[in-house]
C-alpha positions in Angstrom: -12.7 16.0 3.9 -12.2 12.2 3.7 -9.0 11.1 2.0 -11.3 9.3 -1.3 -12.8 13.2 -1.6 -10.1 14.8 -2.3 -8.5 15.4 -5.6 -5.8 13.7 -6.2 -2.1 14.8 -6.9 -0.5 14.6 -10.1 2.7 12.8 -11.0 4.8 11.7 -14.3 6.6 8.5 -14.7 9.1 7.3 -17.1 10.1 4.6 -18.5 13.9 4.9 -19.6 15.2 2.7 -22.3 17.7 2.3 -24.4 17.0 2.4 -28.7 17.0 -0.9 -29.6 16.4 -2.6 -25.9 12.5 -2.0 -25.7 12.4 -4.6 -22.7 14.9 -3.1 -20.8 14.0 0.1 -18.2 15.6 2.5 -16.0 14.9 2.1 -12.2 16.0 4.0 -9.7 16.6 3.1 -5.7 14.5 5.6 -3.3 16.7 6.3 -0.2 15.4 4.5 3.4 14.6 7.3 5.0 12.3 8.9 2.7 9.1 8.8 4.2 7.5 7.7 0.8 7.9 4.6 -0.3 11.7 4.3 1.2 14.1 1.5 0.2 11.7 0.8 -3.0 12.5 0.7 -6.9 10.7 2.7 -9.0 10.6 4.4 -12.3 11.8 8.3 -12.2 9.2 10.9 -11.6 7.5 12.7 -9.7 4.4 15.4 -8.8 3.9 18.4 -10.9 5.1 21.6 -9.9 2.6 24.7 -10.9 5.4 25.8 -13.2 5.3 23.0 -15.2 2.2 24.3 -16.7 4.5 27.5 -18.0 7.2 25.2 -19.7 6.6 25.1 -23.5 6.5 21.8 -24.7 5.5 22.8 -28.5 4.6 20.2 -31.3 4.2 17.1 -28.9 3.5 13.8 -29.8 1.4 12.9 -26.5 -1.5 14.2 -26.2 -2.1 18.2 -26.2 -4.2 17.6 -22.2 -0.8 15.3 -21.3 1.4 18.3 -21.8 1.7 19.5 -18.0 2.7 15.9 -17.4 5.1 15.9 -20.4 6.7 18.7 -18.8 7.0 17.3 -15.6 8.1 13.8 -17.0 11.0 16.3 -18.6 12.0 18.0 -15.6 12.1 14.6 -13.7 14.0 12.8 -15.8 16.9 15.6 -15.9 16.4 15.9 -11.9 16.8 12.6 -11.2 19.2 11.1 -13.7 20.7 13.8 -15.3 18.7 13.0 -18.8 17.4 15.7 -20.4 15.6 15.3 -23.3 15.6 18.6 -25.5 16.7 20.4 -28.6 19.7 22.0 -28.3 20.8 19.6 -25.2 24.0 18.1 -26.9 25.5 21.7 -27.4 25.1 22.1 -23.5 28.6 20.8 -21.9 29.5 19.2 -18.6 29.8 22.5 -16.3 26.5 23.7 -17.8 24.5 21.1 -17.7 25.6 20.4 -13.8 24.8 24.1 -12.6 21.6 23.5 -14.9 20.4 20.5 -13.2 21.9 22.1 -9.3 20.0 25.0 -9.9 16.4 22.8 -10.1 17.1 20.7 -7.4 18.3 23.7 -5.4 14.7 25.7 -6.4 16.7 28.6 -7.3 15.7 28.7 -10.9 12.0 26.9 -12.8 12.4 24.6 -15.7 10.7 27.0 -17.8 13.6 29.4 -17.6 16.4 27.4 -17.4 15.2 25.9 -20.8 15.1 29.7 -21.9 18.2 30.9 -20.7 19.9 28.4 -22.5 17.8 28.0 -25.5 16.8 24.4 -25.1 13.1 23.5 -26.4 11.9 19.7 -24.8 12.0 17.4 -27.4 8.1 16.2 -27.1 9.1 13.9 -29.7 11.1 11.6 -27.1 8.0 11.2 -25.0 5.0 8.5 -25.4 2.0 7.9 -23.7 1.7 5.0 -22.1 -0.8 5.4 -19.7 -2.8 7.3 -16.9 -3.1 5.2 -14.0 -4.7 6.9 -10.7 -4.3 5.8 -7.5 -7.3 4.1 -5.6 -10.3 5.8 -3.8 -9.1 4.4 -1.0 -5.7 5.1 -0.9 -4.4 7.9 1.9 -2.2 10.4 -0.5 -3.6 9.5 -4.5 -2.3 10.2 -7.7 -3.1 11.1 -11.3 -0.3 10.0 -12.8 0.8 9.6 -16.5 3.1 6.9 -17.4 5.8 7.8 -20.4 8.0 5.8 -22.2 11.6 8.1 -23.4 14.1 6.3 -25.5 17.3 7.0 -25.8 20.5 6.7 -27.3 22.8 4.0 -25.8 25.6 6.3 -25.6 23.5 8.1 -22.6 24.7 7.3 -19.1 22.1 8.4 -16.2 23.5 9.7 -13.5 21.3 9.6 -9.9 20.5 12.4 -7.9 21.9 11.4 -4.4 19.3 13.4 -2.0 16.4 11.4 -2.8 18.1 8.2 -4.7 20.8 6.1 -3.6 20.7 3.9 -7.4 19.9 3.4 -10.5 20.2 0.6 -13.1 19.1 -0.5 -16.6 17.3 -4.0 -16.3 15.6 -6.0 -18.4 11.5 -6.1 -17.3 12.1 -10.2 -16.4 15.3 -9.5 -14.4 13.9 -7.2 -12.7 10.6 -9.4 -11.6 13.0 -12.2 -11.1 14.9 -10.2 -8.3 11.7 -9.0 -6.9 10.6 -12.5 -6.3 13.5 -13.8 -5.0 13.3 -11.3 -1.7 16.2 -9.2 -3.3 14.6 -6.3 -3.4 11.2 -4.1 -3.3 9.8 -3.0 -6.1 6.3 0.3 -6.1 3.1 -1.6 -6.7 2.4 0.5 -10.4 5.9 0.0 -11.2 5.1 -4.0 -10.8 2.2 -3.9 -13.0 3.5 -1.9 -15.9 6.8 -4.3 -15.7 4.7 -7.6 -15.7 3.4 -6.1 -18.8 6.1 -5.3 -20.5 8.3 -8.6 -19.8 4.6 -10.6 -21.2 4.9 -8.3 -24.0 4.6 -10.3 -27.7 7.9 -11.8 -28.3 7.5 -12.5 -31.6 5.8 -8.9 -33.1 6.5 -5.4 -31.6 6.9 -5.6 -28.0 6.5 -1.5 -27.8 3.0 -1.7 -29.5 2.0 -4.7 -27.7 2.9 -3.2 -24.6 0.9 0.0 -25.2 -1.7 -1.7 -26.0 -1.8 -3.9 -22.9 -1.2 -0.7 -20.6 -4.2 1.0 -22.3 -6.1 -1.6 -21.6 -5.3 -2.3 -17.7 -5.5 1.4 -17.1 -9.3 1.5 -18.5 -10.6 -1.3 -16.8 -9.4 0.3 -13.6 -10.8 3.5 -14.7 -14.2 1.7 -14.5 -13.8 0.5 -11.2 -11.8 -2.9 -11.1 -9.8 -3.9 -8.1 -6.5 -2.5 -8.6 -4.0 -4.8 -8.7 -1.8 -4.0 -5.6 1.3 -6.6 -5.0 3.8 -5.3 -2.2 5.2 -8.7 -1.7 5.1 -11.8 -4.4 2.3 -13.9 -4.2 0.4 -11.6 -1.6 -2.8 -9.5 -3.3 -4.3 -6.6 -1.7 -7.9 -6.4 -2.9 -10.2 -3.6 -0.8 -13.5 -3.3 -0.9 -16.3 -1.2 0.2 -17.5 -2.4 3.6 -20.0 -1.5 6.4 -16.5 -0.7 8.7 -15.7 2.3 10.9 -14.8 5.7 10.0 -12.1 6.7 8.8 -11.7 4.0 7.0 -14.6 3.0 4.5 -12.6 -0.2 3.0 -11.7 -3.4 4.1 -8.8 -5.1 2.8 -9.1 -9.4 1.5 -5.7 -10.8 1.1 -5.6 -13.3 -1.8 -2.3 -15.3 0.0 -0.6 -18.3 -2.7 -0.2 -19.2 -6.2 -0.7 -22.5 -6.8 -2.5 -23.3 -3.2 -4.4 -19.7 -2.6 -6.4 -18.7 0.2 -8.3 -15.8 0.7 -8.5 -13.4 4.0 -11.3 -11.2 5.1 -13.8 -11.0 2.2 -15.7 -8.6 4.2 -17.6 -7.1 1.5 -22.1 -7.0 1.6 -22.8 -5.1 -1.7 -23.1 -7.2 -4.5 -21.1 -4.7 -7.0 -18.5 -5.2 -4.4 -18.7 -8.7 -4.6 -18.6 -8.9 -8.1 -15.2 -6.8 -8.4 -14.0 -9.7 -6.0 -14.6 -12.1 -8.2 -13.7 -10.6 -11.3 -10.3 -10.3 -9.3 -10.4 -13.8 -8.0 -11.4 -15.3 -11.4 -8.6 -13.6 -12.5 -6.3 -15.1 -10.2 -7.2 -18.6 -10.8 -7.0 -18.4 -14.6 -3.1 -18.6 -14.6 -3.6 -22.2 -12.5 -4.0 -21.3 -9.2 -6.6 -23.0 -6.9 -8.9 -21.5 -3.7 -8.0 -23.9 -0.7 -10.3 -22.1 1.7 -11.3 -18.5 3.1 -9.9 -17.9 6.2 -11.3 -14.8 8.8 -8.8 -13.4 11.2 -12.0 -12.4 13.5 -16.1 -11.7 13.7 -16.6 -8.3 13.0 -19.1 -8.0 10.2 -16.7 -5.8 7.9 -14.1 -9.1 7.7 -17.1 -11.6 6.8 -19.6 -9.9 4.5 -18.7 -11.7 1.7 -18.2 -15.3 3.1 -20.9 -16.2 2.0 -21.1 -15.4 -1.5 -17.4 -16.6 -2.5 -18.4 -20.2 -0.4 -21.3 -20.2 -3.0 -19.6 -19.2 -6.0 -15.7 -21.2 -5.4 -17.5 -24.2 -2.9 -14.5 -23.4 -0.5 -14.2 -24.3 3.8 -13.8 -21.6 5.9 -11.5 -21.4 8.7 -10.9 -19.4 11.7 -10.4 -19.5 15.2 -13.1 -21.4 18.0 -13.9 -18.2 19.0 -14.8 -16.7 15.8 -16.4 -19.8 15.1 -18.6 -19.5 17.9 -19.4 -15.5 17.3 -20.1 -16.3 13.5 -22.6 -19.6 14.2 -25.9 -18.2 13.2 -24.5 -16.7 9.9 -21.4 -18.8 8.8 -20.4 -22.1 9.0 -16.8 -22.7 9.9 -15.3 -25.9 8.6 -11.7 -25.8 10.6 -10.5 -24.6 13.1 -7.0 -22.8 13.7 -4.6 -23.2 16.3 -2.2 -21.0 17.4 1.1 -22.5 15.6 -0.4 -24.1 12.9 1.3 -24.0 9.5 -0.8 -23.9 6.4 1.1 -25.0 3.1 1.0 -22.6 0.0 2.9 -25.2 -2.1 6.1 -23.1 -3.5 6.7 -19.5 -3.8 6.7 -17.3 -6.2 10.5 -17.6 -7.3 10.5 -21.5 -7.0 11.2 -22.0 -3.4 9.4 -25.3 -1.9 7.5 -25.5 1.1 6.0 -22.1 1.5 3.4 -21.5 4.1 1.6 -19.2 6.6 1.9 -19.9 10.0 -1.4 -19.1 12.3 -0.8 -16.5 15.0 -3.7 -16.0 17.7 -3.4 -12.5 18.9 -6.7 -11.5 20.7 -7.2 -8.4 22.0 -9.3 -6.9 19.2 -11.3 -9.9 19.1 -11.0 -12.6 21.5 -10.7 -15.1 18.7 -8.4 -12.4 16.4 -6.0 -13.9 14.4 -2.5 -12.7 12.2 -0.5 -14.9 10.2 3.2 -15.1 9.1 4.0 -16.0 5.4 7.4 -17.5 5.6 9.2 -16.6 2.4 9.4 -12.8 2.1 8.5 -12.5 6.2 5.0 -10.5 5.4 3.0 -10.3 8.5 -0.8 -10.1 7.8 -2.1 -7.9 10.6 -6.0 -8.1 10.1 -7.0 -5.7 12.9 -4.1 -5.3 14.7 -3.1 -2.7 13.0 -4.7 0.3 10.9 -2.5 2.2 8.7 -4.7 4.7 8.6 -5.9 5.4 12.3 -5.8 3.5 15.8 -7.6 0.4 16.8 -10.6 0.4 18.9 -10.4 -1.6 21.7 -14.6 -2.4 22.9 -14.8 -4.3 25.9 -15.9 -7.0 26.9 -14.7 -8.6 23.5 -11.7 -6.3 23.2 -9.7 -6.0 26.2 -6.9 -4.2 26.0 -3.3 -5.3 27.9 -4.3 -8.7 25.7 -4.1 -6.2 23.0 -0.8 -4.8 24.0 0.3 -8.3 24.9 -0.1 -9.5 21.5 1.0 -6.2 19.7 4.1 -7.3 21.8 4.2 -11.0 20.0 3.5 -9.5 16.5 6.7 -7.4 17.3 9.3 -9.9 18.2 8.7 -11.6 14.9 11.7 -10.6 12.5 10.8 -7.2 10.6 8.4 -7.5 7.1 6.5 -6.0 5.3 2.8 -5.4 7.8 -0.6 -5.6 5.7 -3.5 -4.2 7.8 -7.2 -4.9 7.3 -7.7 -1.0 6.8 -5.2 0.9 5.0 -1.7 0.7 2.7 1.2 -2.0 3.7 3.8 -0.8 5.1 7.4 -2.0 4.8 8.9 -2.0 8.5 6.6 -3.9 10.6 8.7 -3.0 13.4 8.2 0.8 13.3 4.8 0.5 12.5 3.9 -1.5 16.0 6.6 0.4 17.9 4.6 3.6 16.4 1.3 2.1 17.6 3.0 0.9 21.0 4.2 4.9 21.4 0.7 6.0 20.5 -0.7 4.0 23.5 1.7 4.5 26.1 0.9 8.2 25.3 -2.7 7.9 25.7 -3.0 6.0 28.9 -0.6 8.9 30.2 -3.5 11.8 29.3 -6.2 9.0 30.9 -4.2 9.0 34.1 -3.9 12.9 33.7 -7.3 12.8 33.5 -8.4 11.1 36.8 -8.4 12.7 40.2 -8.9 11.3 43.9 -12.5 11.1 43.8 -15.2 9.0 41.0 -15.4 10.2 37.9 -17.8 9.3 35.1 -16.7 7.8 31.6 -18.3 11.0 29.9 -16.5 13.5 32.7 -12.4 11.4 32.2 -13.4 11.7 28.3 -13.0 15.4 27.3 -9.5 15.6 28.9 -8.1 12.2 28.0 -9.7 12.4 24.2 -9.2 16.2 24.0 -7.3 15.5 20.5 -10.5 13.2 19.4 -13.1 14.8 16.6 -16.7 15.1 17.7 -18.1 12.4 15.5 -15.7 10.2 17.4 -16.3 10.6 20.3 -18.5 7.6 20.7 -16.0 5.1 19.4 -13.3 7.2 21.7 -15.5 6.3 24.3 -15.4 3.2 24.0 -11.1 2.7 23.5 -11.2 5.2 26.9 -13.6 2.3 28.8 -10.6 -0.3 27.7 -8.2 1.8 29.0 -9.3 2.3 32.7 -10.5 -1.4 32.8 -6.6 -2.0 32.2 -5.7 0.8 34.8 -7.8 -1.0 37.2 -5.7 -4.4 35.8 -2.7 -2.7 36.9 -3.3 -1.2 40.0 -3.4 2.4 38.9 -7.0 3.3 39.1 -10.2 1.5 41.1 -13.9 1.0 39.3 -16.7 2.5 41.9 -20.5 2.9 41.6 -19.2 6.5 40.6 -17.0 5.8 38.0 -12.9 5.2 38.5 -10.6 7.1 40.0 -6.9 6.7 40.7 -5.9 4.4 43.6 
């Protein structure tokens, strides 16, 4: 089952505020080591449990169908922050409410009957739809989740729950984006969105309705099939499409890089419904003042260029890439400049204000022999294009890929200071470092299990694959094949195995 055919998980958010402060939310710090989304801000909440669906949430003012989520959102809130939002939750004192809330993080006890043993009824009342927002088709791990807003009494102190959170703070929605874009700290994609929102919300009428309104909105366009709006870092937009790319990965991820000076990396998209969702995106983009400098392609393959094409046509924009992707591109493209190694492109200033922002060009073949990754030097994001896959390995297909170049450059990408990585297939991760030293693991381990694989005399490609792919589906066996050609030819490099008319074998 492919990860966009699965259902997806569901989750409740909150948005925490204080009576009377409608701009101002509740975030909470997710400890580094947690696998997901570690070191970020975020609102509360998280994935329903199956008891949720017991809890009685009686005369709600969400919707009767959001009432699991409602639930959840409850449970959450009191997990995470010590909030609980019920009838009957003032009469519960200190002790109680500290074995109450020990007792659900502990899994000795359900919601559902702590609420009962105690006599405490949620107060639905507290809780207001804001929005359903689900994550991507093409996404790894999805989620359904609905997005609450809970206010509160200012009196109420939240209190976070140290194994999974290491802060949490009131902050008004601006203050928030403000430390965001000055590289303070990192902030989940949805929890970007929905504060962008908030802090645009009508100053002058009801922010709360205004921003309701604006949430419902977003959330149904995506529902139709816009490009979710993905920022991990300021001023860097993740837009995947549908492209003709290999499994297991059906997307392709452009980078829309700038605000004032923008270029955009790897359209790779051929359908035009694709295409149309890019520029819906890009029109978008440009509409708050920003101008399209120039496409740029980190390398040839047809699932990085398939749009090329049709946003010159539409924007009237150069393109730019590497001599050798020039050259492999000739009969389709025409490439107006090309990159250097070392070069500096300008983006104007960065998001928070800070002059002379830029991306510096980094040629790192391997992949591709004209494959290039770039370094955008406010925040330290490294845009990876092929280098990396966050979702499998990279195939390495001689004679344009070639393998220790690969390694060599994987090398180069590493000794950069750690970011944030963006791959051309895949989510960004945070720690660039771990991500390449992961990858750099991954293929040390392999070319062990090829050398396993070889004996005294010639072997075949199709006799050394069974035993060095052994962990390799069927239907990949052919791409496996090819990654296990780039392998020996660097074997043979190093003086480990020799090429015969009968295949390799170790030296």
């Amino acid at each position: 089952m492919t990860a966009d055919s699965k259902p997806p998980r569901r989750a409740a958010g909150i948005l925490l505020r204080r009576r009377g402060e409608p701009r101002t939310v509740y975030l909470v710090r997710r400890r580094d080591e947690l696998a997901f989304f570690g070191g970020y801000w975020a609102f509360p909440g998280g994935v329903l449990d199956a008891a949720d669906a017991d809890v009685e949430v009686g005369p709600a003012a969400a919707e009767a169908a959001d009432a699991p989520w409602l639930a959840a959102a409850a449970r959450e809130l009191f997990e995470e922050t010590g909030v609980l939002c019920c009838h009957g939750a003032a009469n519960v004192d200190d002790a109680t409410r500290l074995g109450l809330r020990r007792s659900l993080l502990e899994a000795s006890q359900s919601f559902s009957d702590a609420l009962r043993v105690h006599g405490l009824r949620i107060d639905a009342g507290l809780f207001r739809t804001l929005c359903r927002m689900t994550t991507p088709i093409f996404s790894p791990v999805r989620y359904e989740t609905v997005f609450f807003l809970v206010d509160v009494d200012p009196s109420i102190e939240p209190q976070v729950d140290a194994s999974e959170l290491s802060a949490g703070e009131f902050m008004a929605a601006s203050r928030a984006l403000e430390r965001w874009r000055a590289g303070e700290f990192l902030i989940v994609p949805p929890a970007v969105i929905l504060l962008e929102l908030l802090a645009k919300a009508s100053p002058d009428g009801d922010p709360t309705a205004d921003f309701l309104h604006a949430a419902a909105d977003l959330t149904r366009s995506y529902a139709r099939g816009k490009i979710h709006q993905v920022l991990f870092t300021p001023g860097v937009r993740k837009l995947s499409l549908l492209t003709e790319t290999l499994p297991p990965a059906n997307h392709t991820n452009a980078y829309l890089v700038g605000e004032q000076t923008m270029v955009l990396l790897d359209p790779g998209a051929t359908r035009p419904d694709e295409q149309e969702k890019l520029f819906e995106a890009l029109d978008e983009a440009f509409s708050a003042g920003g101008r399209l400098a120039a496409v740029i392609l980190t390398h040839a393959h047809r699932d990085h260029v398939g749009a090329v094409g049709a946003v010159v046509a539409r924007y009237g924009v150069p393109v730019w890439a590497h001599a050798e992707t020039a050259r492999a591109v000739a009969d389709r493209i025409q490439v107006d400049r090309l990159l250097e190694d070392g070069e500096i492109i300008p983006l104007g200033s960065a998001p928070d204000g800070t002059p002379g922002w830029n991306l510096e060009v980094l040629h790192t073949p391997g992949h591709a022999r004209g494959h290039l990754a770039f370094r955008e030097s406010r925040y330290g994001a490294i845009l990876a294009g092929d280098m990396i896959s966050t979702l499998s390995t990279i195939v390495i297909a001689p004679p344009d890929g070639h393998l220790g170049t690969y390694l060599r450059s994987l090398a180069r990408l590493r000794a950069l200071p750690g970011g944030t990585i963006y791959p051309a297939h895949g989510p960004a991760k945070r720690d660039s470092h771990a991500v390449i030293d992961g990858y750099l693991r991954h293929r040390a381990e392999r070319e062990r299990k090829v050398v396993a694989a070889l004996a005294t005399e010639p072997q075949s490609l199709d006799e050394i694959l069974p035993r060095a792919y052994d962990d390799v589906a069927p239907e990949a066996r052919a791409l496996a094949r090819l990654s296990l050609e780039a392998g020996l030819i660097k074997l043979c490099e190093d003086g480990i195995a020799t090429a015969t008319d009968g295949g390799y074998r170790l030296r």
